[in-house]
C-alpha positions as CSV (number, residue, x, y, z in Angstrom):
1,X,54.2,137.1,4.3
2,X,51.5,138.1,6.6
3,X,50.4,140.8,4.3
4,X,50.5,138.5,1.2
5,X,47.9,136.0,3.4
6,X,45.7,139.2,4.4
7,X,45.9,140.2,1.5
8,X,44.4,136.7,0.1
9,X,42.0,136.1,2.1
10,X,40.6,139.8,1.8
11,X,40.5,139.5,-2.1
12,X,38.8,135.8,-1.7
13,X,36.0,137.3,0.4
14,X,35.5,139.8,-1.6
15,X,35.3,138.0,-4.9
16,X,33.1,135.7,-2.8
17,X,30.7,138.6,-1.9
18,X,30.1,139.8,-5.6
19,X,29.6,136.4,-6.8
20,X,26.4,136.6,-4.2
21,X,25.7,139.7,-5.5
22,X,25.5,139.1,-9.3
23,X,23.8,135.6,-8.4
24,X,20.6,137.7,-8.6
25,X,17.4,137.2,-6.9
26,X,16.2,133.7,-6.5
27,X,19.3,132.3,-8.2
28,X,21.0,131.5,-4.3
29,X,19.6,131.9,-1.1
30,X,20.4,132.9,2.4
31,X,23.3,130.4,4.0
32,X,23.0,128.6,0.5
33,X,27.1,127.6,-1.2
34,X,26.0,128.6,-4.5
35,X,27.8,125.4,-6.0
36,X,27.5,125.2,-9.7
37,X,26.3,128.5,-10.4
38,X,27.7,132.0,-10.7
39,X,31.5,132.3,-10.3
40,X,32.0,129.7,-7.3
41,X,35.2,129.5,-5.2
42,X,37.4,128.4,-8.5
43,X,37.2,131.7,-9.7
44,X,37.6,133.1,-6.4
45,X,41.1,130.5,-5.9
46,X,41.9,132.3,-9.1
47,X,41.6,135.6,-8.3
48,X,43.1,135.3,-4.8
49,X,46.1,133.4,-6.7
50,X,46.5,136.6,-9.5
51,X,46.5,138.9,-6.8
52,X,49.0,137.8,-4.3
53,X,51.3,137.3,-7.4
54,X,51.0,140.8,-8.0
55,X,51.5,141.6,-4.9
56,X,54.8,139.2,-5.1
57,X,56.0,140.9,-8.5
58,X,55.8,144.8,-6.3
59,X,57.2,143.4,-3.8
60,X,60.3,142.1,-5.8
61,X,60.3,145.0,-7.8
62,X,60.9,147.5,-5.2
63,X,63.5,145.4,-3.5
64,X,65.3,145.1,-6.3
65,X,65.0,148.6,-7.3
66,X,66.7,149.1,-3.5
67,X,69.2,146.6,-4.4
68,X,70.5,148.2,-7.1
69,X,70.6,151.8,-5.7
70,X,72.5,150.8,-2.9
71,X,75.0,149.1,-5.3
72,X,75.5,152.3,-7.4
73,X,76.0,154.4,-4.3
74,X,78.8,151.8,-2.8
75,X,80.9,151.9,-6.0
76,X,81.1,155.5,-6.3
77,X,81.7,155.5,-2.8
78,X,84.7,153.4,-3.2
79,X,86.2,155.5,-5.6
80,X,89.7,156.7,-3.7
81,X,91.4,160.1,-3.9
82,X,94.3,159.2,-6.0
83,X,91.6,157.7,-8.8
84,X,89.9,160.7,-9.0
85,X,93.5,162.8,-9.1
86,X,94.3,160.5,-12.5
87,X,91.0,161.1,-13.6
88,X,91.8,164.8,-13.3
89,X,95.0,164.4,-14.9
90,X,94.0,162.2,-17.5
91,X,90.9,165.2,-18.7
92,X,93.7,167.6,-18.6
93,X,92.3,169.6,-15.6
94,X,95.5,169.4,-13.5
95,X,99.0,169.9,-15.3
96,X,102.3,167.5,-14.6
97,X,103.2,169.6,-11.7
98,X,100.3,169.9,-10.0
99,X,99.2,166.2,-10.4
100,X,103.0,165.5,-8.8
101,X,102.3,167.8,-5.7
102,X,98.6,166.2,-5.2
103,X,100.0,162.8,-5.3
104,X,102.5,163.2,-2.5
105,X,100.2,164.7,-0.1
106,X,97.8,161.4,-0.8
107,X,100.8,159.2,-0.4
């Protein structure tokens, strides 16, 4: 949340700064708000507003991207001998015999 807020304020300054700088000479002065003219603080509300939301949205995006590699990685995980013995069986890599023998030691 803190980075979000510096992140804000940062932008808002910023956007701030080159709406002083485009004002052009004459146009605002010195210590001057610049109210009514050039971009003003709406635009910079704006700005500050589309940026933390893409922060937001990166932010989601790579926790859910976290999320659902940890989720992949706990199902195989779960994944017990004896299922991966029927699987074996079942492809026809293991014959009747061997599937037998495999499944006492397991059990």
């Amino acid at each position: 949340m803190k980075i979000i807020l510096l992140t804000g304020v940062t932008i808002s300054v910023l956007t701030s700064s080159y709406s002083y700088a485009q004002a052009g000479p004459g146009m605002m002065g010195p210590g001057m708000m610049n109210w009514g003219s050039g971009m003003g603080w709406g635009w910079s509300i704006i700005m500050m507003a589309f940026w933390i939301a893409v922060v937001v949205g990166i932010i989601f995006l790579i926790r859910w991207v976290v999320l659902s590699t940890d989720r992949k990685s706990e199902h195989r995980a779960e994944e017990s001998a004896l299922d991966i013995l029927d699987k074996r069986y079942a492809r026809g890599e293991i014959n009747k015999e061997e599937f037998e023998e495999k499944k006492k030691d397991l059990v």
